[in-house]
N, C-alpha and C positions, 0 to 999 in steps of 0.2 A: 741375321737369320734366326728366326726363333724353333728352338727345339721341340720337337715332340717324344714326350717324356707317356709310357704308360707302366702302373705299378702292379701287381698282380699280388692279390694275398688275403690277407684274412682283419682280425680287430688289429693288431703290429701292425699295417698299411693303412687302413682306416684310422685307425687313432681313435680309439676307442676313449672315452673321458677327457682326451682333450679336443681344445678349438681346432677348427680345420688347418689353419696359418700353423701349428703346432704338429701336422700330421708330419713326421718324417719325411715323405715324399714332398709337401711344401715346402719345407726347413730346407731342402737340398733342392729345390725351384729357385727360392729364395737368395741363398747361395752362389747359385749358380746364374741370377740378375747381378747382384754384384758385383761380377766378375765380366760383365757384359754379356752373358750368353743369355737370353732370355729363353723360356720355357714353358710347354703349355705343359700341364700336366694332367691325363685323364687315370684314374685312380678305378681300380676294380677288384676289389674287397669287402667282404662283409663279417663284422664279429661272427664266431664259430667256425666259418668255414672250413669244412677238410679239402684235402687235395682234390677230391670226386667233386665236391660243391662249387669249390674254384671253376671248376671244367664248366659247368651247370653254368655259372653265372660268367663267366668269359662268353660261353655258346648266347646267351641273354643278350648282352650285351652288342654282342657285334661286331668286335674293332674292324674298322677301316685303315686299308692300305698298312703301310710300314711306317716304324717309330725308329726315332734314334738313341732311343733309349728304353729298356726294359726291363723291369727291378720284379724278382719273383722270393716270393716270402711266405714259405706253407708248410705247414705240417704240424703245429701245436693242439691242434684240435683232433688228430689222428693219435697220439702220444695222448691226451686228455681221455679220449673213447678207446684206448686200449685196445687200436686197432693196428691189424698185424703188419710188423715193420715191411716186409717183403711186398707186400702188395702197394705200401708208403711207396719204395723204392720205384714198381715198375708206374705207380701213377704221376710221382713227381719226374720222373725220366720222361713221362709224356707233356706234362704242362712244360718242361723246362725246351724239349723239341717244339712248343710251340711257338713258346717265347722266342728260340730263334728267327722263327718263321716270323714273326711279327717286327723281327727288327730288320733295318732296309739292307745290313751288309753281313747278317749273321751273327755266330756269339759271342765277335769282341764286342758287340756293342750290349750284351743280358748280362745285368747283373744278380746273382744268388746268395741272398743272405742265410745267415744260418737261424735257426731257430732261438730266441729269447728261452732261460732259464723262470719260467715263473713258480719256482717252488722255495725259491727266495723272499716271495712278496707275503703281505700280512694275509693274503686269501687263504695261503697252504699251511693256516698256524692247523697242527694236529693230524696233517698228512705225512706219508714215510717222503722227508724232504731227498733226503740221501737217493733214493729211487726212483725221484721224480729227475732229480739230476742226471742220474744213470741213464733213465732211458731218453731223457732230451742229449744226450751226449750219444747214444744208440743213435736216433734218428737223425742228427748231424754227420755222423760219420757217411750215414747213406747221401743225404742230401750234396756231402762235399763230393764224397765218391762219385756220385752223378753227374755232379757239374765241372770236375777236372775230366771224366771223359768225354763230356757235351764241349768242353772248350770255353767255356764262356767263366768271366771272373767271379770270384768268391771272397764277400767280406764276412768274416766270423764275429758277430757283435755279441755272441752269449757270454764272454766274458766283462763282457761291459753291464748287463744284466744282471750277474752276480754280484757286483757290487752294490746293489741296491738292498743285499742285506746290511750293509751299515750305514746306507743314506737312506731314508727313509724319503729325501727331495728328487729321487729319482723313479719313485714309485707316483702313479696318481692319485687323485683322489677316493677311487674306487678297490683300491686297495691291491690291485692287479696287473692293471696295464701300466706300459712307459707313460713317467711325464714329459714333457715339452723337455726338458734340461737332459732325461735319456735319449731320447730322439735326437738333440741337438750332436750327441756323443755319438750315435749310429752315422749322423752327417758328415761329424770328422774325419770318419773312417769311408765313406763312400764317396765323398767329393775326389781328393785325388785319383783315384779308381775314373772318375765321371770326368775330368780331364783330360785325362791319358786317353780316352776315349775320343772325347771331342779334336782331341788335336791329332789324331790318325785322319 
């Protein structure tokens, strides 16, 4: 039976600088062929987007019926626009209810990443790193908060992100986004998550 995968987010879900086969949500399709599960995967992300935009461009979109899978990833460009954590809180409290709503048995089956650190990467040479950390560690706390009361699982890959201050092969070529080899590490961490799922 092949699954129906939809990812909800921003450049982190698009894959911004890398090839498509390299976007996280493929890496974890991928994966998840391996394993015999097969996987359609419909992807709804755009670089920049804020939590509001996501909304915009899901309404765009369309989805049809229920997925068995639902992966949401937002909020870096809310944190980048310095805009105000509370209003972060009650918007992602809403895409994350939809996300329920979009999966066929509710929110065992959404998963919520946390936000990527990009003030590690060569983009943020000469920005206050320390504070861009603070407040993506601010706007995580909200996103987790949200999504232990929504129910639904939480993997936290911003430590995996940090260390791309001393690998420089986990950054892409744009000096910003994850590459293929970060992505592959956000996949270790959401595949058994994405079993545990499948075999409920």
């Amino acid at each position: 039976m092949t699954l129906h995968y939809v990812a909800l987010g921003d450049s982190y879900t698009i894959g911004e600088s890398v090839p498509e086969s390299d976007r996280w949500p493929n890496q974890l399709a991928a994966a998840l062929k391996a394993q015999g599960h097969p996987v359609e995967v419909t992807i709804i992300a755009r670089t920049g987007w804020t939590t509001a935009e996501l909304w915009r461009g899901i309404q765009a979109a369309q989805p049809q019926g229920t997925y068995d899978l639902v992966s949401l990833l937002i909020g870096v460009n809310n944190q980048y626009r310095g805009y105000d954590i509370e209003a972060y809180r009650d918007e992602f409290q809403f895409l994350l209810g939809k996300s329920i709503e979009y999966a066929g048995r509710g929110p065992s089956q959404v998963i919520a990443l946390s936000i990527p650190d990009w003030g590690v990467t060569p983009f943020s040479a000469g920005q206050d790193r320390a504070l861009i950390a603070s407040e993506i560690d601010a706007f995580n706390r909200v996103n987790r908060e949200e999504s232990q009361r929504g129910g639904v699982h939480y993997v936290n890959v911003t430590p995996i992100s940090r260390l791309a201050a001393d690998d420089p092969e986990l950054v892409a070529y744009d000096g910003l986004h994850p590459s293929a080899k970060m992505y592959a590490m956000w996949v270790e961490l959401v595949l058994p998550v994405v079993m545990k799922i499948i075999k409920r």
